[in-house]
Each structure stands twice: as structure tokens, then as C-alpha cells.
GUNUBA-226176 format. One record per atom (N, C-alpha, C, O): residue in three letters; x, y, z. Coordinates in steps of 0.2 Angstrom, whole numbers, plus 5000, padded with zeros to 4 digits. Layout:
BEGIN
alaXYZ/...
REM end
This chain:
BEGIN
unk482755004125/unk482355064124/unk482755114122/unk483355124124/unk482455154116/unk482955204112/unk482755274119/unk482155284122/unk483355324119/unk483255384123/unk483355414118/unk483755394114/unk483155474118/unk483455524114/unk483355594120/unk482855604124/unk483655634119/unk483855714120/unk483855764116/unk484255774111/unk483255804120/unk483355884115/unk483955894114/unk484355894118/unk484055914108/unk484755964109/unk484556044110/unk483956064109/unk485156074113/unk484856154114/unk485556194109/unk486156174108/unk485256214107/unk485756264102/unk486056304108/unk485856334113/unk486856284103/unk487256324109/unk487556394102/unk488056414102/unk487256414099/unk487356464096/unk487156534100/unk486556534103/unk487456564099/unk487256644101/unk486956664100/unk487156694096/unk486256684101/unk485856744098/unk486256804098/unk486556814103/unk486456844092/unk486556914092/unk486056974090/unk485756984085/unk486357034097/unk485557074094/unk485757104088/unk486357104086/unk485457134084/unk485357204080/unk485757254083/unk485657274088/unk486157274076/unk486357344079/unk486157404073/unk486257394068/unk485957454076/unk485857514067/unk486357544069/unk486457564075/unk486757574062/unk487157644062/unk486957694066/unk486357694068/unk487157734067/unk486957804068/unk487357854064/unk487957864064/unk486957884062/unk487257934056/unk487758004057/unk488258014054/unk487358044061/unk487758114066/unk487458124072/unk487158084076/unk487858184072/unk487658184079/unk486758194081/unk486458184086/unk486658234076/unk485858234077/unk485258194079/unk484858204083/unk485558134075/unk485158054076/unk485558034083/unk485258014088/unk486058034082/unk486558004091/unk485958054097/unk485658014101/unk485858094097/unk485458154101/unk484658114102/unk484358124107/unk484358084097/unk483658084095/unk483958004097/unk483557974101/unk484357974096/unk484157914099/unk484257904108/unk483757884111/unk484657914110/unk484857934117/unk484257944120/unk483957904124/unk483958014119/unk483258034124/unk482757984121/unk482157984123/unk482857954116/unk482157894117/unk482457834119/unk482257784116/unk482957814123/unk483257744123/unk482657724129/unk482557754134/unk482257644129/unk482057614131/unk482657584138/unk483257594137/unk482457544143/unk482857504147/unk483357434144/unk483957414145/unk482757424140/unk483257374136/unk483457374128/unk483457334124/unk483657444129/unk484357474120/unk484857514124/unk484757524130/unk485257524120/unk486157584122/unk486257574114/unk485957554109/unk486657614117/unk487057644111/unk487757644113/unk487957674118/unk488057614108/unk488857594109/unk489257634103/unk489057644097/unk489857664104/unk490057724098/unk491157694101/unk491257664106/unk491457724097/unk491857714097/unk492257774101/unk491957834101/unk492857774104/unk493057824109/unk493757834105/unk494157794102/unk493757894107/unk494557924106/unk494757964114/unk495058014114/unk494657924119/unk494857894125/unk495657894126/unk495757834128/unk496157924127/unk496757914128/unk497057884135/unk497657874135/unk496657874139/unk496557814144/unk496657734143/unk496857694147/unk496257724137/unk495957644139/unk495957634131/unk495557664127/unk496457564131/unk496457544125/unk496157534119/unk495657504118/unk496257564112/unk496357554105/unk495657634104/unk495257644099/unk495757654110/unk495257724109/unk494457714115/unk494057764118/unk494457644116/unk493957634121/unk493457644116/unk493457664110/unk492757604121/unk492157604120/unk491757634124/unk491957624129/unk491257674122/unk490657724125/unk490357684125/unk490457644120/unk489757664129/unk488957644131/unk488557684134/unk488757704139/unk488057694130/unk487557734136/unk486757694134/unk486557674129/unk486657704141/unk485857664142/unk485557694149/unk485957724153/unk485057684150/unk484557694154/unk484657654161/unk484657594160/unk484757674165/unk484657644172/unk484457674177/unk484757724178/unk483757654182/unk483557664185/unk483357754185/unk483457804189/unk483057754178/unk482757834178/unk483357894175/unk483157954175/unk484057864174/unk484657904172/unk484857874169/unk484857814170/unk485057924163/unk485457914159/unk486357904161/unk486757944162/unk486357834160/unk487257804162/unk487557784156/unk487457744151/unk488157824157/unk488757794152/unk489557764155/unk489757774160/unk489757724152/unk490057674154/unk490457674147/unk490257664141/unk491057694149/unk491757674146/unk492357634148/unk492557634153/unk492457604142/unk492957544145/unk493457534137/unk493457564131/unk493857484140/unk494457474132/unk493757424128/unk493257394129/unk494357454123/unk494257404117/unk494957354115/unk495557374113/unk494757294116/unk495057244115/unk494957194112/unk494557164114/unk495357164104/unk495557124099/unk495157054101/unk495157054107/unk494957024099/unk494656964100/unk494956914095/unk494756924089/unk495356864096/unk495656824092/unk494956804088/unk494656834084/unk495056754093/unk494256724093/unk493756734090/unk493456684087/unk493356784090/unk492956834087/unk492956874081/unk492556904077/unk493756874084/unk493856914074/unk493557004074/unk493657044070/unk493257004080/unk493057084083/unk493257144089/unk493657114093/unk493257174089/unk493257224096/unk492957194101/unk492457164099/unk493057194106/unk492457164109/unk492557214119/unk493057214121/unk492057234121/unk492257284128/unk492757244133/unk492557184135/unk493357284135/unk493757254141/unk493657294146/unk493057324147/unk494257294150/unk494257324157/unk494257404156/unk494057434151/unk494457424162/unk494557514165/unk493957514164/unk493757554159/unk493357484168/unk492457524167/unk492657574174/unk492957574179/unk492257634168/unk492157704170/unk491257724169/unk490857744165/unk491057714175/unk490157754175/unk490257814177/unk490657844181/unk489757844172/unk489557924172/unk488757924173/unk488357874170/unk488457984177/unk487757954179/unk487458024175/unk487758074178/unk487058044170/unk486658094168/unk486158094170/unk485858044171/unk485658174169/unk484958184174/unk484458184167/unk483858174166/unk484858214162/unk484658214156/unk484858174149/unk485358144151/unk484758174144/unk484958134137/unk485358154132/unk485758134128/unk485158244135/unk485558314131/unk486358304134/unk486858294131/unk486158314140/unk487058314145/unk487358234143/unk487958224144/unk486958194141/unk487458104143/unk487458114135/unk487858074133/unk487258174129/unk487558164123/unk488158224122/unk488558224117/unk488158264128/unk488658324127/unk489458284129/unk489958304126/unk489258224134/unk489958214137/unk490058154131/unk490658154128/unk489658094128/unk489858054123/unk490058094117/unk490558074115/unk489958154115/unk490258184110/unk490958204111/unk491458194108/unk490958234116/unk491658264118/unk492358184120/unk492958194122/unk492058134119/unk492558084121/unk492458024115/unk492857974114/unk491858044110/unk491857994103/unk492558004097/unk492858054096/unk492557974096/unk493057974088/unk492757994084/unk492157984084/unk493258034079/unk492758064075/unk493158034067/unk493758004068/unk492958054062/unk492058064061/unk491758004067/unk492157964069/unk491058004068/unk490757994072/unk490657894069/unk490357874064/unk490857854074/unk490757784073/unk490157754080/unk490357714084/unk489557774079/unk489157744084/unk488357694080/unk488157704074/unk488057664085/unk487457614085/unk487157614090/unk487357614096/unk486557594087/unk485957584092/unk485657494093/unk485157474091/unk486057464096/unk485757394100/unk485157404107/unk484857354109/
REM end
């Protein structure tokens, strides 16, 4: 008797990421982020490796930002988020984009996944 087995793909799904253009659209996407999008922008962090990465997303009714290094991925050939996580809890989208500005690289390198 012949057997056969599914295979399951072991490939990654990867989400979608869009640009963000200035700080206007970073502002406009923010106060509409769903539970399941962020926005990830590049840091000029002098803490935490290669400038760090900003995230901010929606948790439990607050706006949360979350910075940590950016680190080299052989493997990946990308950035990809390391350690030193730092959470920030805002009440609003205005204050969680006041403090993302003030800690982004400029010109401005962010997206919306």
C-alpha cells in the first residue's frame, strides 16, 4: 500500500509593509492603527544598536511603543528587532506620535504593516 503525506509549506508568509511618507501620514496612520497593524520607523536611539527600531501598535485600548536594537541578520540579509525592549504606554496617537518623532531618524524612514 502506497502512503502519501501532505506536505505543509514551510515558507514564511510575509505581511505587507507601505512607506510612510512625513510626518503627516505617520500622524494619520497612528490614530487609525487597528489591533492587528504598527508601524515600524527607524531610531536614532543612541542606546540601542545601529539606531534601534520604533513600533507602535494598539494594545488593550493604548497606544504602545516599543523600542529595541536593530540588528544585522546574516541569514536574512536584513535588520531584523533585537534586544534592550523599552515599552512606552500613550492615552492618545497625537502623544505616541510626539515621542516617535522626537526618537525617529531623520529624514523620516517608517511603515505601516
Amino acid at each position: 500500500m502506497v502512503r502519501s503525506r501532505r506536505r505543509h509549506s514551510t515558507k514564511v508568509r510575509r505581511y505587507s509593509e507601505r512607506p510612510i511618507k512625513d510626518e503627516q501620514d505617520l500622524l494619520e496612520f497612528i490614530e487609525a492603527l487597528d489591533e492587528d497593524e504598527g508601524v515600524r520607523a527607524d531610531g536614532d536611539l543612541k542606546n540601542h544598536s545601529n539606531g534601534g527600531f520604533i513600533f507602535v501598535g494598539i494594545y488593550r485600548g493604548s497606544y504602545c511603543v516599543n523600542i529595541c536594537d536593530k540588528v544585522w541578520s546574516h541569514k536574512l540579509r536584513k535588520h531584523v528587532a533585537g534586544g534592550k525592549d523599552e515599552w512606552y504606554y500613550f492615552d492618545t496617537g497625537k502623544e505616541a506620535w510626539r515621542f516617535v518623532l522626537k526618537e525617529a531618524r531623520r529624514p523620516l524612514r517608517a511603515w505601516l504593516y
